[in-house]
C-alpha positions as CSV (number, residue, x, y, z in Angstrom):
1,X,14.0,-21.8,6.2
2,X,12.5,-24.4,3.5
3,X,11.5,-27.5,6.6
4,X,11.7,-30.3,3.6
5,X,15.0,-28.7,2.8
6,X,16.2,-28.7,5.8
7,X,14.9,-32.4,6.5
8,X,16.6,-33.9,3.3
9,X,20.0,-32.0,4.3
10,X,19.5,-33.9,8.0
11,X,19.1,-37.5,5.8
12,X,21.9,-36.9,4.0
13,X,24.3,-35.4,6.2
14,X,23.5,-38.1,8.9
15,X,23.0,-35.6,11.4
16,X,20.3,-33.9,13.6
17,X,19.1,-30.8,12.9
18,X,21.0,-29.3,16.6
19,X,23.9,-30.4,15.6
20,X,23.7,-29.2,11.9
21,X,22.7,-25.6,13.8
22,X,24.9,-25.7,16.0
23,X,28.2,-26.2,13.5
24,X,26.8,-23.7,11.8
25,X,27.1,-21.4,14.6
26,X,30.7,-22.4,14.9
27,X,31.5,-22.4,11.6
28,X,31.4,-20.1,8.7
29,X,31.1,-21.9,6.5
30,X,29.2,-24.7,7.1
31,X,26.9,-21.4,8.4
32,X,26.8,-20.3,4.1
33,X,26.2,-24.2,2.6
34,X,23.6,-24.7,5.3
35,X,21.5,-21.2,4.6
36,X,22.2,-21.8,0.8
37,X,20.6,-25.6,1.3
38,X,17.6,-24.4,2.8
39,X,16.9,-21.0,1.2
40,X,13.1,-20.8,0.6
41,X,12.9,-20.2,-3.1
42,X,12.3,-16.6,-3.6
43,X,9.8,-17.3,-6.5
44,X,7.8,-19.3,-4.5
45,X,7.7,-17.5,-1.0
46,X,6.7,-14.1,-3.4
47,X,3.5,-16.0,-5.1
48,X,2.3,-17.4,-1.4
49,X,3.0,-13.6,-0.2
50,X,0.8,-12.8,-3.3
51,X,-1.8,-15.0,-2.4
52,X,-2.0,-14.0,1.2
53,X,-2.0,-10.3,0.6
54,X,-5.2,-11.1,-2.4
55,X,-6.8,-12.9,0.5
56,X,-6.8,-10.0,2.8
57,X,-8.2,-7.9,0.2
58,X,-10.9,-10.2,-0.2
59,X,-11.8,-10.5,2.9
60,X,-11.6,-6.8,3.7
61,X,-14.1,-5.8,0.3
62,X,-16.7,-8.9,0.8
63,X,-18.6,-7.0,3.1
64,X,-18.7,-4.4,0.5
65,X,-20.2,-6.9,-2.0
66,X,-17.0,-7.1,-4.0
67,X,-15.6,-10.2,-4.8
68,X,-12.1,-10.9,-5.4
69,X,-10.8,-14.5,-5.8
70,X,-6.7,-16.1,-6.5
71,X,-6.3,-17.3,-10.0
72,X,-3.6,-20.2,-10.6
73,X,-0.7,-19.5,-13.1
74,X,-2.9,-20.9,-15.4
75,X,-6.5,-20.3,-15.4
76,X,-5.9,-16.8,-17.0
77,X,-3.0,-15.4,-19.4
78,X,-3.7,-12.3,-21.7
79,X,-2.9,-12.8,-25.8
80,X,-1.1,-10.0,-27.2
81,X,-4.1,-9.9,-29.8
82,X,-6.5,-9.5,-27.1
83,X,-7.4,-12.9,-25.9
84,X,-7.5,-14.2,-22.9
85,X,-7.0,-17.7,-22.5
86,X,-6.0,-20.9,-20.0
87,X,-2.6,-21.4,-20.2
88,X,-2.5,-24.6,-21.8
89,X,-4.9,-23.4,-24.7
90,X,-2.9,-19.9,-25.0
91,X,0.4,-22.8,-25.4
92,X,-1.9,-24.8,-28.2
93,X,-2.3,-21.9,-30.3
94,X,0.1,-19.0,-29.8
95,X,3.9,-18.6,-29.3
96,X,5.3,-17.9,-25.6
97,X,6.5,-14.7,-26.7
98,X,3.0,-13.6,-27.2
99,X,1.8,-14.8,-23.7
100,X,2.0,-12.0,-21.4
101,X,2.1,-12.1,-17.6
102,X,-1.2,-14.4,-16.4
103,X,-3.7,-12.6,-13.8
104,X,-3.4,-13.2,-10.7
105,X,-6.8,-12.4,-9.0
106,X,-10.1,-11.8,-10.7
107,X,-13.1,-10.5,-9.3
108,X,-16.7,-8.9,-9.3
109,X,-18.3,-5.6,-8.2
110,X,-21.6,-7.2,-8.4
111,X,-23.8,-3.5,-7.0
112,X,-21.6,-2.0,-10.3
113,X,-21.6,-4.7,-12.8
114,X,-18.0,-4.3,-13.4
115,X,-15.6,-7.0,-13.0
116,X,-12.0,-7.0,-11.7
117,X,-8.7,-8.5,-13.4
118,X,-5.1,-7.8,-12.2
119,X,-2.0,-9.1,-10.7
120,X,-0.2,-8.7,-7.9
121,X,3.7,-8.3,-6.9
122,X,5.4,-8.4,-3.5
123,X,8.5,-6.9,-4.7
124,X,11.7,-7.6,-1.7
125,X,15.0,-5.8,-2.8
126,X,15.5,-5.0,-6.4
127,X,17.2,-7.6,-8.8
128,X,16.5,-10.7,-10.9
129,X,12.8,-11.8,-10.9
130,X,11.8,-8.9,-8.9
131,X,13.2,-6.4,-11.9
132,X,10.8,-8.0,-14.4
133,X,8.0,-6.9,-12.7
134,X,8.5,-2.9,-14.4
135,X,8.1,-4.9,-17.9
136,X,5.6,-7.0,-17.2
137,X,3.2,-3.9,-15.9
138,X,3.7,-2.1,-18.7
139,X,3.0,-4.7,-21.3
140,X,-0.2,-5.4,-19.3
141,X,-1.2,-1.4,-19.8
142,X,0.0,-1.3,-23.3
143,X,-2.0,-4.6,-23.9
144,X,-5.1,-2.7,-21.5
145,X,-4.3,0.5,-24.0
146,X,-5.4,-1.5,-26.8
147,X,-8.0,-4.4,-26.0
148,X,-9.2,-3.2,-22.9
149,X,-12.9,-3.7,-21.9
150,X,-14.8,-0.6,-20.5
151,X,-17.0,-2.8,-17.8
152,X,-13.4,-4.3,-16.4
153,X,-11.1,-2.7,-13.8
154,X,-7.3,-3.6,-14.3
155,X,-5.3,-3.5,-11.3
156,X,-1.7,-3.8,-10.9
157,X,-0.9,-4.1,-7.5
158,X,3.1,-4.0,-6.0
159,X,3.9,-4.2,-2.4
160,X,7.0,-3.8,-0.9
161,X,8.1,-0.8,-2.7
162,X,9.6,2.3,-1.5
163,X,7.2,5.4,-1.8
164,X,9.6,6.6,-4.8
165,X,9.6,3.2,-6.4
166,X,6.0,3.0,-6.0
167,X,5.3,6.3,-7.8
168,X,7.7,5.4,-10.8
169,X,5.0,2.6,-11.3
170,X,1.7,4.8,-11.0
171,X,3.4,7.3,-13.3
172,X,3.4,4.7,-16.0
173,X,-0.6,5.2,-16.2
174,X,-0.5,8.6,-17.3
175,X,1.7,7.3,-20.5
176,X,-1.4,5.7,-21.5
177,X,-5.1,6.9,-21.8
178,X,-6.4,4.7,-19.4
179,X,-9.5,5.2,-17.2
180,X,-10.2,2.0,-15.8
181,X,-7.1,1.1,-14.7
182,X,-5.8,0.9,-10.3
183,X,-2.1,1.0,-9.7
184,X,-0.6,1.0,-6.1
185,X,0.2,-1.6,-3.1
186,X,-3.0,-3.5,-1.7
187,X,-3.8,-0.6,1.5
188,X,-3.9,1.7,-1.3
189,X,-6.3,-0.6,-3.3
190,X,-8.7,-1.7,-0.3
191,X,-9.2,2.2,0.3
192,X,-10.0,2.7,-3.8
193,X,-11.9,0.0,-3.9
194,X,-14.5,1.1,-0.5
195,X,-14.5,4.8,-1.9
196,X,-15.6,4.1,-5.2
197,X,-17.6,1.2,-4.9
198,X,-18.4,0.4,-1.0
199,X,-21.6,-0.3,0.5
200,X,-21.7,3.0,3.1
């Protein structure tokens, strides 16, 4: 549950947050208002996941002398003509239908001289914000496809998928010609990453 959620519902109802649970328990309804009050906002909860599952990764290749840091929504949003810009410049000078999906981790294989730009998905269920994920991966290879450098790695990495789901997504690579490109969830990744450009 959201705690601030469930700390303004205790304000306004005028009651503790036992005896809020414990109606609920009795109650049905008050059961549905009280989960729907204090939902965590799926959105939200996904980009934390995202940022804890681009940690791990970090943590996992530093050793390795790859570096991999979280962007922010807005440090980094490809251009559909190639750019790649801060969101609030990409705003001053382009329309938002030419602002694709912004990074969400960028990084450095410092040994290679090859950097790392890519974003990541924790997909839960299917449906609604999760279902835009498809779209916004193949925009990002099409966009790859035609301004792509050669000295950057583009990863698309989605967790959470079923094997099938998952595959439907690395097929999507071999619609493009694209060699410098990593789609799969983040074990998958980690393991790419040490084989092809690990300290042994």
């Amino acid at each position: 549950i959201n705690p601030k959620a469930m700390d303004r519902l205790v304000a306004w109802t005028g009651h503790s947050r036992t005896s809020l649970i414990e109606e609920a328990n009795t109650n049905e309804l008050v059961s549905k208002l009280l989960s729907y009050c204090t939902a965590i906002n799926a959105s939200r909860q996904g980009t934390k996941d995202e940022a804890y599952v681009i940690n791990g990764i970090a943590n996992a290749l530093k050793k390795h002398n790859i570096a991999i840091n979280n962007l922010s929504t807005d440090e980094l949003v490809p251009i559909k003509n190639g750019d790649i810009l801060p969101r609030l410049q990409a705003k001053k000078n382009f329309s938002k239908n030419e602002l694709l999906k912004s990074f969400d981790f960028a990084g450095k294989i410092a040994d290679h001289n090859v950097d790392i730009l890519g974003f990541a998905k924790v997909c839960i269920g299917q449906g609604g914000h999760q279902d835009n994920v498809y779209m916004e991966t193949t925009a990002l290879l099409e966009w790859v496809q035609k301004h792509g450098v050669a000295t950057t790695l583009y990863v698309v990495l989605v967790d959470g998928l079923t094997d099938d789901a998952l595959n439907k997504y690395k097929n999507l690579k071999s619609n493009y010609n694209l060699k410098k490109v990593f789609i799969g969830n983040h074990i998958e990744f980690q393991d790419y990453m040490i084989q092809e450009y690990g300290k042994q």
